[in-house]
C-alpha positions in Angstrom: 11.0 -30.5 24.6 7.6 -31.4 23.2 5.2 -29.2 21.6 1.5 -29.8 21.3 0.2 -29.0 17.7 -3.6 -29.6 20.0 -3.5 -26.5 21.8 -6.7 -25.2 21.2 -5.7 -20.8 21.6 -3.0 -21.2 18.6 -5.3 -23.6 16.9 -7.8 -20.8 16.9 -5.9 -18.1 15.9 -3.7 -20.0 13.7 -7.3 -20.6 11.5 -8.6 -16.9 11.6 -7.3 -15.4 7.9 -5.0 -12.6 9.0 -2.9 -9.7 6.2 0.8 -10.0 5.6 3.2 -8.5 3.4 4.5 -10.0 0.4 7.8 -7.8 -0.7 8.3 -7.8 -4.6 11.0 -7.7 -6.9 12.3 -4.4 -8.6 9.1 -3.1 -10.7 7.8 -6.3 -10.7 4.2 -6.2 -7.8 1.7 -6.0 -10.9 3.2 -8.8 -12.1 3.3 -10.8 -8.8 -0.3 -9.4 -7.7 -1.6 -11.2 -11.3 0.3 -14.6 -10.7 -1.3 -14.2 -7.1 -4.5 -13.7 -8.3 -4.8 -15.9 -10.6 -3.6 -18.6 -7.9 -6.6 -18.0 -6.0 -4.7 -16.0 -3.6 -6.8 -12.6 -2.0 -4.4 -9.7 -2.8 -4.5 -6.1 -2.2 -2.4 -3.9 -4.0 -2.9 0.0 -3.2 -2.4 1.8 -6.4 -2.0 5.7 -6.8 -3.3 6.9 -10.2 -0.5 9.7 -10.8 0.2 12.3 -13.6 3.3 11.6 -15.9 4.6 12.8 -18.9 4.2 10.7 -21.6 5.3 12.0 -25.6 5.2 15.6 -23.9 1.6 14.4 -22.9 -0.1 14.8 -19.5 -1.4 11.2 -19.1 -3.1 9.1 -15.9 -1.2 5.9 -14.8 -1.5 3.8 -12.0 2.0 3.3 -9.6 1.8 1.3 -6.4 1.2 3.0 -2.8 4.3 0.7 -2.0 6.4 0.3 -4.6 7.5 -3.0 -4.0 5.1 -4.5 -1.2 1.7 -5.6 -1.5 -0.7 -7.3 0.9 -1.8 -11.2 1.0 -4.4 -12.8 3.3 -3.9 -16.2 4.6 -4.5 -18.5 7.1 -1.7 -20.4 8.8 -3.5 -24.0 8.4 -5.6 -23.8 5.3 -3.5 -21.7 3.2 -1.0 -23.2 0.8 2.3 -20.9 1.3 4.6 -23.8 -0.3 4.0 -21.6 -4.1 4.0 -17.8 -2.6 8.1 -17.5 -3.0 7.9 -19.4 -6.4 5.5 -17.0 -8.0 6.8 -14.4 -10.9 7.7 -11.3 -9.1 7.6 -12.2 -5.6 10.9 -12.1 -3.6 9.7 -12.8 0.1 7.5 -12.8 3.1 8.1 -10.4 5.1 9.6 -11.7 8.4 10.8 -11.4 11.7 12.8 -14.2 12.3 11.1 -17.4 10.8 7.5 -16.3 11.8 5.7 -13.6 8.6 4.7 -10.6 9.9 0.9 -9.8 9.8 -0.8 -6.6 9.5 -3.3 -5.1 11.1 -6.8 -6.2 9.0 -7.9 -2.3 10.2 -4.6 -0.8 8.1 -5.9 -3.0 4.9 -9.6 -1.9 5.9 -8.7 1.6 6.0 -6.2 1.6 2.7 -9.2 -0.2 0.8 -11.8 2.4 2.2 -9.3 5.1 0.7 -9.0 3.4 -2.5 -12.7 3.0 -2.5 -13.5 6.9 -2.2 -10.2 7.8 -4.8 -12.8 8.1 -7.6 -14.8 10.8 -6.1 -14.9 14.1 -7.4 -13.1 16.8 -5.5 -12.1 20.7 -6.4 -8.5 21.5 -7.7 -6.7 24.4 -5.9 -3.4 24.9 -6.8 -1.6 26.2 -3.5 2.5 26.7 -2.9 3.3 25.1 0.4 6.6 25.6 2.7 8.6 22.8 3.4 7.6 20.9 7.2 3.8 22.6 6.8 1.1 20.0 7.7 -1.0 19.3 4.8 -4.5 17.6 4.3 -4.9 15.1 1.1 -7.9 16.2 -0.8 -8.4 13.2 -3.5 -6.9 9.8 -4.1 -6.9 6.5 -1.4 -5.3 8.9 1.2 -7.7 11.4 1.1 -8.4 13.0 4.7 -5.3 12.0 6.1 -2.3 14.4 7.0 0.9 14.6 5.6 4.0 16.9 5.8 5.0 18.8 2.8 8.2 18.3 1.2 9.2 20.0 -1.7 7.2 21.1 -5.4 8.3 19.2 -8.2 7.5 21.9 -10.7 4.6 23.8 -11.1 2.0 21.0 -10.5 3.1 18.3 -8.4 4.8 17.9 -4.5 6.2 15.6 -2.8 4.9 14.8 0.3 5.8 12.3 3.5 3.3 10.1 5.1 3.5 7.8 7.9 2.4 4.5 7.0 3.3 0.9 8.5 5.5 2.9 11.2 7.8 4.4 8.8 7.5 8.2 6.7 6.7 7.6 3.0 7.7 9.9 0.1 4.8 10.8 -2.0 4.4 12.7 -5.5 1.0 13.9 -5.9 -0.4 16.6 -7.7 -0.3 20.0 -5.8 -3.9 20.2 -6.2 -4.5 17.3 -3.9 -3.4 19.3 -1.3 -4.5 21.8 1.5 -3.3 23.7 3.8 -4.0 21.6 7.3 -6.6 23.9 9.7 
């Protein structure tokens, strides 16, 4: 059987710069989003800036969205991939079969819109939820999007599930992200 590397609808596509996932090792996506970067690769890396206790201190750090996922864009002919799975801190593509899976460029759009708006300011109301309630996000990149609450984790955070990339996420957040939903 012979394949044609001249047909011109795979050609087309195969030149149009598309998301995929890169999966990371253990704690390690900072690293391998830097190495990326500085490879001339265009990453995206959702980050969550979450409260932790620090020296019994209340301090601001940023986690990723995905722990150990983050996002690449290439193109299948102008792309070099040959360095991707040599690069500190990256494990894989993620695949089904042989052939990376891409993402839909609205999901990025949407996660980077998020991201974008984090920084605004919003009021703090610290509500107690029940478990299975519907709940709206109030700050951070998921703001406006609905989640089901989980369970407090003390007095001021929650965790949270949210449906992203098909499959229910765990989230803690601070309670005061939070609202009732309606």
């Amino acid at each position: 059987m012979h394949e044609s590397n001249d047909a011109p609808s795979d050609v087309s596509t195969d030149a149009i710069p598309r998301w995929y996932i890169i999966q990371c090792k253990g704690g390690e996506s900072f690293r391998a989003a830097e190495h990326l970067d500085n490879q001339g690769y265009e990453v995206f890396h959702p980050v969550l800036e979450v409260q932790k206790k620090r020296r019994d201190k209340l301090v601001w750090v940023a986690e990723p969205l995905f722990p150990y996922y983050l996002f690449i864009r290439l193109d299948r002919l102008a792309s070099n991939w040959r360095p991707i799975r040599s690069t500190r801190g990256v494990l894989k593509l993620v695949s089904f079969g042989h052939e990376p899976l891409a993402v839909d460029d609205a999901l990025v759009q949407l996660l980077r819109d998020q991201a974008a708006r984090s920084g605004d300011d919003a009021p703090q109301v610290n509500v107690y939820f029940r478990a299975g309630e519907t709940v709206e996000i109030t700050e951070g990149p998921f703001r406006d999007l609905k989640a089901v609450f989980e369970s407090h984790k003390g007095e001021e955070r929650a965790i949270v599930l949210l449906t992203m990339l098909h499959k229910q996420q765990r989230l803690e957040m601070p309670v005061g992200q939070l609202r009732r939903d309606g």
